[in-house]
C-alpha positions as CSV (number, residue, x, y, z in Angstrom):
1,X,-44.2,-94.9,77.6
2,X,-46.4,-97.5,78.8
3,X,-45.0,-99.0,82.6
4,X,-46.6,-100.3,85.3
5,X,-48.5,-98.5,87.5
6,X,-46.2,-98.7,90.6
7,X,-43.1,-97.3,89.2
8,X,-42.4,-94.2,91.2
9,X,-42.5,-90.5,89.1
10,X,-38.5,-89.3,89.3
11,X,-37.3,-92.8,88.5
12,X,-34.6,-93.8,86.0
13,X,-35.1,-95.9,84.0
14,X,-33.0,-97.9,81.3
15,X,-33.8,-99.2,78.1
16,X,-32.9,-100.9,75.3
17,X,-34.3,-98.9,71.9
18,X,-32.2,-100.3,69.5
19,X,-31.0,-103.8,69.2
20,X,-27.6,-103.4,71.3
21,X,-28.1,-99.4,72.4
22,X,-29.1,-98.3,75.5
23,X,-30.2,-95.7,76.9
24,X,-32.1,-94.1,80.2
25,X,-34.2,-91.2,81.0
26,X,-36.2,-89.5,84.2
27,X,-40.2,-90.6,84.0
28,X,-41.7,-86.8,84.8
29,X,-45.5,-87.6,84.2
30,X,-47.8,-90.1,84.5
31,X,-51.6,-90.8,83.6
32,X,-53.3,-94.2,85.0
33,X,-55.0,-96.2,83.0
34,X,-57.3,-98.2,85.4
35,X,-55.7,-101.3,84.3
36,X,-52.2,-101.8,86.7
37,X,-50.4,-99.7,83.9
38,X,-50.0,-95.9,83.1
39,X,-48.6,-93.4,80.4
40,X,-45.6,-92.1,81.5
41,X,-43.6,-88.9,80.6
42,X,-39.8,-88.4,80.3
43,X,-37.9,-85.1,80.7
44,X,-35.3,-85.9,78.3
45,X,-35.9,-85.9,74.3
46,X,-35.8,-89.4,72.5
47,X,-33.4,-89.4,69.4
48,X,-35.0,-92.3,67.5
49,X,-38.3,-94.2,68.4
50,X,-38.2,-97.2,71.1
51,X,-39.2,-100.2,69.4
52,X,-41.9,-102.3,70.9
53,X,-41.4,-104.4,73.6
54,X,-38.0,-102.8,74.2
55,X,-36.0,-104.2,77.2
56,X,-36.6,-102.1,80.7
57,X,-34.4,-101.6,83.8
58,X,-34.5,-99.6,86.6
59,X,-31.4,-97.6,87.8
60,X,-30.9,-99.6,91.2
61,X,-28.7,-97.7,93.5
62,X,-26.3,-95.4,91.9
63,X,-27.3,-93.5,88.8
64,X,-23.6,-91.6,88.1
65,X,-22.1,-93.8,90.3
66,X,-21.7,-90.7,92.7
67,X,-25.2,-89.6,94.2
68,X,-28.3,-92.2,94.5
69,X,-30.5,-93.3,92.3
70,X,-34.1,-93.0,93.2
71,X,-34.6,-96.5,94.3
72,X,-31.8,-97.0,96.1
73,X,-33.0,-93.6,98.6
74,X,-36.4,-95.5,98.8
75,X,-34.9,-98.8,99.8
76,X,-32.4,-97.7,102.2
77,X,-35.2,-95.3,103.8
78,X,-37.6,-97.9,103.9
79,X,-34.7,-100.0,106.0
80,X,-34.6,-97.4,108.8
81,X,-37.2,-98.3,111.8
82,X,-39.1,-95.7,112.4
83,X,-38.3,-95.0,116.1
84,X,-34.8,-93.8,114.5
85,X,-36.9,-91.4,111.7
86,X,-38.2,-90.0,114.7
87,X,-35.6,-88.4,116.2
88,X,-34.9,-86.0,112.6
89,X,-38.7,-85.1,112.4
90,X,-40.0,-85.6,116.4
């Protein structure tokens, strides 16, 4: 799967790969491609191919709607000055 360069590995992501059906899976493995994109890898199987072009999302902040999503961890972390970080890991 063909992304951007900058999408973190362990994201979820969401797609559309049928007209109507979605579905999301956990990007495992990625190779650059010297061009601001890279191959990706997925840990789950894909039941049919993804047709071209196929709508993307990310999984914001809630996954299951129960633990975090990826993106959500990095953007509430990212939120936390890091005189406060200090004091888990003086």
């Amino acid at each position: 799967m063909k992304l951007p360069a900058v999408v973190p590995l362990g994201s979820r992501i969401m797609f559309e790969y049928q007209p109507g059906l979605w579905t999301s899976r956990t990007l495992s493995g990625r190779t650059d491609n010297g061009d601001g994109t890279a191959d990706y890898k997925v840990s789950e199987i894909f039941a049919t191919a993804v047709q071209d072009n196929a709508t993307l999302l990310a999984h914001g902040m809630n996954s299951d709607f129960v633990h975090p999503a990826l993106h959500g961890i990095l953007r509430t972390v990212s939120r936390i000055p890091q005189s406060e970080k200090l004091k888990f890991y003086p």
